[in-house]
N, C-alpha and C positions, 0 to 999 in steps of 0.2 A: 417326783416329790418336791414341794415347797422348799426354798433355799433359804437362807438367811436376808437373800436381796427381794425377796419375792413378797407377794402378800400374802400372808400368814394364812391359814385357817383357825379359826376359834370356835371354841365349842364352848357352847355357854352355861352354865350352870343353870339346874333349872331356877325360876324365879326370877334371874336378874330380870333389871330396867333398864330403859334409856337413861340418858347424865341428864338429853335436852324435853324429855317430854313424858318422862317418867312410862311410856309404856311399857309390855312385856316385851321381851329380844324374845327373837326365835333362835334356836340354836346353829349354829354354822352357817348365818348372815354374817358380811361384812357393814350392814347399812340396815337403820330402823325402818321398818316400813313407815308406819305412820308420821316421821320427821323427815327423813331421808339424813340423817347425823352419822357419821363414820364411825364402827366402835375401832379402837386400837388406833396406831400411829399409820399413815401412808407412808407405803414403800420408800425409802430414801431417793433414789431417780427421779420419782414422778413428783416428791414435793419441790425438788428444785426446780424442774418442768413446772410444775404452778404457781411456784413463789414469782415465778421469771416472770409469767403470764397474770397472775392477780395478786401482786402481792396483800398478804395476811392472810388468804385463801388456806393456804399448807397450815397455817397456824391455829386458826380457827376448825379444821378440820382435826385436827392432831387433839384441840382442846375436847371435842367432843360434839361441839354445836356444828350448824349447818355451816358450810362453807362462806357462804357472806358475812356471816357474824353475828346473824341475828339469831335468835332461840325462839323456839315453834313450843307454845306451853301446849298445854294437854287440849286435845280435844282439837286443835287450830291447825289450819290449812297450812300449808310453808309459803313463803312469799312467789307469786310467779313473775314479778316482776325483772329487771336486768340483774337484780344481782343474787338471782334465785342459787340453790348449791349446785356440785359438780352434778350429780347425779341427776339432776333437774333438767339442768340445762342438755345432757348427753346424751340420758334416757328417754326414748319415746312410749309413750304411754301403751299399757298391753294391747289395749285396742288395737292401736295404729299400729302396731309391729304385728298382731295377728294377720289385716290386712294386708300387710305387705307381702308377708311370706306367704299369702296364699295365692297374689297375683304374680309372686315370681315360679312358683310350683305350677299355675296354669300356662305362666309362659313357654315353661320347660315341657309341661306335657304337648302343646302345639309344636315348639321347635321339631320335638324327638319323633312326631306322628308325622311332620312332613319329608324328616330326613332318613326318615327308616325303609327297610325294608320292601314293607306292604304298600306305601307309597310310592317308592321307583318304580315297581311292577305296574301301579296304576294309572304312570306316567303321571302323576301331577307332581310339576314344576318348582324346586327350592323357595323356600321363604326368605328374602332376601330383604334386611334389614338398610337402611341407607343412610348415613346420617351427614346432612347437609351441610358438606363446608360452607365459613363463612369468608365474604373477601379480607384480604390481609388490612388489619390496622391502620391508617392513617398515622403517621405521628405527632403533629401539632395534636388529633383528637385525645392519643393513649397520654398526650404530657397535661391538657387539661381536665381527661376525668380523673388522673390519677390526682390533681392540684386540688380538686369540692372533692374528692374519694375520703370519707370521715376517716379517722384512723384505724379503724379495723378493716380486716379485707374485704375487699367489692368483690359482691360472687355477681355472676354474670347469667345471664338467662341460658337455662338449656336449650340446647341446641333442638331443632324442628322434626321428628323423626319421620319419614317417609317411606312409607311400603311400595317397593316396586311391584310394577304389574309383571304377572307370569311369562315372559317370553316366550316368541310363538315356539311352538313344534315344530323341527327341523326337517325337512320336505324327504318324502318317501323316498328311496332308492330309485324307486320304477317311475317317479312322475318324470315325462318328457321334462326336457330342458326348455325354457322358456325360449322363441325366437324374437327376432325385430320384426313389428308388423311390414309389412312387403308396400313400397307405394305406391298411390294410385295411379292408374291408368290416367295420361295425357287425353283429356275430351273430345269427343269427338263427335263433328258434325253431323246429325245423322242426315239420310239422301233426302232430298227432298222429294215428295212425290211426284211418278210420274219423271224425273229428270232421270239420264243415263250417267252413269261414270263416264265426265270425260275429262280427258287427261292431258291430250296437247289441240290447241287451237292456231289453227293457220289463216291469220288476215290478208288478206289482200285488197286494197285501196284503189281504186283507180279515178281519175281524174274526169270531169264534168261528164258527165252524160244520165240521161233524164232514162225513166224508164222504157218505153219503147223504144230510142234509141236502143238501148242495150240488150236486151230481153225481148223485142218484137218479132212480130213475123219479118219486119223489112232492115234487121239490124246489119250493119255494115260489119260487124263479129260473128260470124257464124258459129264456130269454136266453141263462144260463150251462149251465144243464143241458143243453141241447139245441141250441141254436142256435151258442153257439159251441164247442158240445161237438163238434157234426158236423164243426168246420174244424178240427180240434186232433187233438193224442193225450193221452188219460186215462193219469197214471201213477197205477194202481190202490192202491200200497202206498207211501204219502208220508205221513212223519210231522211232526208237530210236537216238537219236543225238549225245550219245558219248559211250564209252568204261566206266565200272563200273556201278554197280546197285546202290550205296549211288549218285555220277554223275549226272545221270541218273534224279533222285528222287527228288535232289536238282535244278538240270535247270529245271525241271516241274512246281516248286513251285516258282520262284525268278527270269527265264533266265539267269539263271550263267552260263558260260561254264567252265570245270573240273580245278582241279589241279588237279599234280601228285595225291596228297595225295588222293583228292576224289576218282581218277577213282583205287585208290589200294582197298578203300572200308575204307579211315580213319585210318591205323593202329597205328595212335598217335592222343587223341581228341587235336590237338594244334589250335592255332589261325593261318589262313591266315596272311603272316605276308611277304611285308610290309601292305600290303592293301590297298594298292591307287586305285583310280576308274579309269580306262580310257578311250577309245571309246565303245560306245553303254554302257553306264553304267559297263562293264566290272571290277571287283575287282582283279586286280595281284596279285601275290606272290606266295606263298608256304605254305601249310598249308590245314586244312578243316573247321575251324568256324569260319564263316563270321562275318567280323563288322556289328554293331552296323546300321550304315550310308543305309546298303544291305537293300533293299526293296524286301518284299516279297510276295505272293498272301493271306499269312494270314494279313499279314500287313495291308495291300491297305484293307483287309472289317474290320479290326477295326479302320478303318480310319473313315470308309463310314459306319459306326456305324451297322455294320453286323456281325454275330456271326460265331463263327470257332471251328473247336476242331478236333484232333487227338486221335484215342480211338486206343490202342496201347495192342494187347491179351497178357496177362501174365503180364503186365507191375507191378501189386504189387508185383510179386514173384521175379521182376529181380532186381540186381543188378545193381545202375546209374553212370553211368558216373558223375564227379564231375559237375554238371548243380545243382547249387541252389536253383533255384527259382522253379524248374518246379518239386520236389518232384524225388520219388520212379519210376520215367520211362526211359526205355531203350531207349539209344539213335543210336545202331548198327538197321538199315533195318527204322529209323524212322526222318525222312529229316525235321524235324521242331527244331529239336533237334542242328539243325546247322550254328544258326541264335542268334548273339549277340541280335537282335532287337527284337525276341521273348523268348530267356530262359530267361533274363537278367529284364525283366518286372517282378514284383510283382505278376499282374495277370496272369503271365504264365501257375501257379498252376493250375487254371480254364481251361487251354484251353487243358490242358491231362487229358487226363481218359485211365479207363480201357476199353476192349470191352464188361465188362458186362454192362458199364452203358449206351452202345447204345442200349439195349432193352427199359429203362426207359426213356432215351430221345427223342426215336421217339414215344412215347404215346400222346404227344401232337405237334401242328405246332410250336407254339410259343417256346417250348424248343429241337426243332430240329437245329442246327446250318445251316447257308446257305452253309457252305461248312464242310462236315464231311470227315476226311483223316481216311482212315482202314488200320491197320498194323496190318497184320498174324507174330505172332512167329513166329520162326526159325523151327518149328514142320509143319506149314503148309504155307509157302511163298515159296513153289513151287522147293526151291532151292535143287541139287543133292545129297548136303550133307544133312546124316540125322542130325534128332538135337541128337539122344542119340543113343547108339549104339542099333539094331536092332530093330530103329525106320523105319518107310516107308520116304520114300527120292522121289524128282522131284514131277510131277505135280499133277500127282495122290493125292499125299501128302495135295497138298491144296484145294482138296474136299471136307472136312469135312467143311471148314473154308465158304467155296463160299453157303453153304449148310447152313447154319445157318444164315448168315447175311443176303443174300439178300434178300429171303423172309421176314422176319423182317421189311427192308426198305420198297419192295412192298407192305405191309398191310398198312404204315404209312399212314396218314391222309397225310405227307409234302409230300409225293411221290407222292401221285394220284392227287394231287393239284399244282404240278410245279417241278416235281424231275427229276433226271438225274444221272444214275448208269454208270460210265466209267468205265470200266474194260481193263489193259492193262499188257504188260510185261515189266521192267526196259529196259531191251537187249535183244537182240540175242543171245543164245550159242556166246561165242569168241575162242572159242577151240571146236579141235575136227574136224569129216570130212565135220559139217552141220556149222560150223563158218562163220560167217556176219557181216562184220563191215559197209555197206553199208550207203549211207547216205542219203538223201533228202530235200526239201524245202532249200536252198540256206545254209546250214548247213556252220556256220564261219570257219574259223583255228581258234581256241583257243586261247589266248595270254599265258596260262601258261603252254602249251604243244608241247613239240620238236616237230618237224615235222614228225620224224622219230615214235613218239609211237602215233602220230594220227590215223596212217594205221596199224595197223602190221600184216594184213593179208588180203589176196586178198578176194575179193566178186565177188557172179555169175553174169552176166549180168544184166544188169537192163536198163532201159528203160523209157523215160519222164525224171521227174528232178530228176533221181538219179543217183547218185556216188558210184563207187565201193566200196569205203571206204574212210575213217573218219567219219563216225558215229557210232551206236551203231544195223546196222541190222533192218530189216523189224518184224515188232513184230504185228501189227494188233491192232484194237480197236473197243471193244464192246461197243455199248450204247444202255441202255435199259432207254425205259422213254415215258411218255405217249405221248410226242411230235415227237416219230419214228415210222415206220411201224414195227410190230412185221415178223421178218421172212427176212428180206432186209437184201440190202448189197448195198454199194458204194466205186464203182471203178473207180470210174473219176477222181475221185478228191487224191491230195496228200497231208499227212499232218505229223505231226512230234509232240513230244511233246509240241516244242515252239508254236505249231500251239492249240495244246490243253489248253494251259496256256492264248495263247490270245483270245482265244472262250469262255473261261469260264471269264476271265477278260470284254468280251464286252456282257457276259450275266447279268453281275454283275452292268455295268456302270464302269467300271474301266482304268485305263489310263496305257497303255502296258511297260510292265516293261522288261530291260536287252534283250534277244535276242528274245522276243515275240514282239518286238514294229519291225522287219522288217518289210518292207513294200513287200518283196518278199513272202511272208511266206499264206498259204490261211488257213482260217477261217469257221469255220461250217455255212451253211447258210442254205434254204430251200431246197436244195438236200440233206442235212444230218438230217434237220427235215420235214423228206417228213410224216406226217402224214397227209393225207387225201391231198396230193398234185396227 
């Protein structure tokens, strides 16, 4: 019930009027329609509450007229302007307040239709209302909009409303757990056609001797002519590439072609010097020990994490060249010794031995190196001069040597399971009546050799892709290995050291280095491994 403090009810007599516009009153209105004029006095609270906020408003309302003061005669609109009555300004037109209530009754029936019931069962996702903090106020800006803010309060814009999107569906009980994809598989070379897996390569180098020399019916080596000529296949047309047996040794193992100094046989250990690299990887200058930068066939398989070693006869008894790293070994007849990028390593010391520790090393595969270099002392490397006075000298000489080691190899476990014995000459005789500077496979000029000491002596005829001279002579090559026909020979084909550098590089997976990477140059394929072709 209505208090004394409260706003009254009135019940109006039928008939009465407005005071301000003489219309009829309806009964139990506080307020004319057609003026909007107050009948009776406002609550004592709220007129002080509007005396406070307009003054005259409580007074003007209390007299009976609209709350600004003005008087609405018959028939007239009330003022809409600022100082329209309370009712004016607080009430919203029916319209607008039908409107309203009916988009809050739709809101409510969406809210209540996705929170219910029949909703969760059909699993669609809460309506999640968001409303977009704004950043925190600056204060120099809140002290100057509050300084132009007119005197009545600044309302501020509503805030941005934003509907989140549905969140996903929370993953089945049963789906697998997701894992880390697995990475890929390390590439790999596939075989080349026609070539055999092989695994370890046994060189053997020997010092001047021309093909009949070594390989003839009248050869002063029977051992090699014959004996292990029957297990092997003869590659009838094998060249040597330049002048000098160190030369020679060094473009086998790296494609270097000579300087002076190499093809004299080193007679100063100095550095190549300047040392610039120029076409085809080529190293200038003058000198014999290559930088650092030179890539070599031992390099390239400690690259490819493949093991190497040069086992060098006598090497504790000899006397070393100032090489550091690589201990107590001869570096005259032994071409690894010539390489800034292998003495100059720490682990150099590992990659020489003696040749006794090739018996112990071929005992098992795993300590068999893939590529093992043999260096005969100066007693049996074939060479004319003996090593001590009324020593045996030339080929004969390095039968003892051939006699010991290769059977050794052939009993290994790494030899019957992927090995490969080359047996070759450095040169030609370069002197004498049988001298051969001949050349083959597209054989470069040199850059660190006149023109004049590429040739300096005429060669017999020759025929296919050979040259009378600038190389180093026809010398032949043995290879004995379970992937050759024992007893054979090939004569078709023509090949050179660099050609053996890059056969053994693409048995390896290797990428052709210095004067092996021509693309002139041919390559051992299934007519050099004709086993059971």
């Amino acid at each position: 019930m209505p208090t004394g403090s409260d706003d009254q009810s009135h019940h109006t007599p039928e008939g009465e009027r407005c005071s301000s516009c003489e219309a009829t009153l309806d009964g139990g209105r506080r307020y004319c329609f057609a003026c909007g004029a107050r009948r009776g006095p406002l609550p004592e609270a709220f007129a002080r509450w509007l005396s406070a906020v307009r003054p005259g408003a409580a007074k003007a309302a209390n007299d009976g007229g609209p709350p600004g003061g003005t008087e609405v005669g018959a028939g007239q609109e009330p003022d809409r302007g600022e100082d329209t009555g309370l009712v004016e300004r607080f009430t919203p037109e029916p319209r607008s307040a039908a409107i309203a209530v009916m988009a809050l009754l739709a809101f409510g029936v969406v809210i209540g239709a996705a929170t219910g019931p029949l909703a969760q069962s059909a699993g669609i996702s809460p309506l999640v209302v968001e409303l977009a903090s704004s950043p925190p106020p600056n204060e120099e800006t809140v002290e100057a909009a509050t300084e132009e803010a007119p005197a009545e309060a600044v309302t501020a814009p509503p805030e941005a409303v934003h509907s989140a999107l549905p969140p996903t569906p929370p993953p089945s009980e049963e789906a697998p757990a997701t894992t880390p994809a697995k990475p890929a598989p390390p590439e790999e070379f596939p075989e080349e056609a026609g070539l055999p897996k092989i695994e370890h390569v046994f060189l053997i180098v020997l010092d001047d001797h021309g093909f009949e020399e070594g390989f003839g019916q009248g050869s002063p080596a029977p051992y090699l002519a014959q004996t292990l000529r029957a297990k092997g296949e003869l590659l009838s047309n094998y060249y040597a590439v330049t002048q000098g047996d160190l030369a020679n040794e060094i473009a086998l193992l790296s494609g270097q072609g000579p300087t002076q100094a190499t093809a004299a046989g080193c007679p100063s250990y100095a550095d190549v010097v300047p040392g610039t690299v120029g076409v085809e990887e080529q190293v200038t200058g003058e000198g014999c020990v290559y930088p650092a930068t030179t890539q070599t066939l031992p390099g390239q398989l400690t690259g490819a994490k493949k093991s190497w070693k040069a086992y060098a006869e006598d090497a504790e008894d000899a006397t070393p060249e100032p090489v550091a790293a690589c201990g107590p070994y001869v570096t005259s007849g032994n071409p690894v010794s010539y390489f800034h990028s292998l003495v100059d390593l720490p682990e150099c010391g590992g990659h020489m031995a003696g040749l006794n520790q090739l018996e112990a090393d071929l005992q098992s595969e795993k300590t068999t190196p893939a590529l093992s270099y043999l260096v005969p002392n100066a007693c049996h490397d074939g060479s004319e001069e003996p090593c001590e006075p009324g020593r045996p000298a030339g080929l004969a000489a390095a039968q003892p040597f051939l006699e010991e080691v290769v059977p050794e190899i052939e009993a290994s476990m790494a030899y019957k399971k992927g090995g490969l014995i080359a047996i070759t000459f450095a040169q030609a005789a370069q002197g004498g009546p049988g001298a051969d500077s001949s050349a083959c496979c597209a054989t470069p000029e040199y850059p660190n050799l006149p023109p004049s000491a590429a040739a300096p002596a005429p060669a017999p005829a020759a025929s296919g892709p050979v040259k009378p001279s600038g190389g180093g002579g026809r010398v032949g090559l043995l290879l004995i290995s379970p992937f050759v026909e024992a007893g054979s020979s090939n004569e078709s084909g023509y090949y050179n050291h660099f050609s053996l550098l890059l056969s053994i590089e693409e048995a390896f997976h290797l990428t052709p280095i210095g004067y092996a990477a021509n693309p002139a140059l041919s390559t051992f394929d299934d007519t050099v491994y004709n086993q059971g072709s």
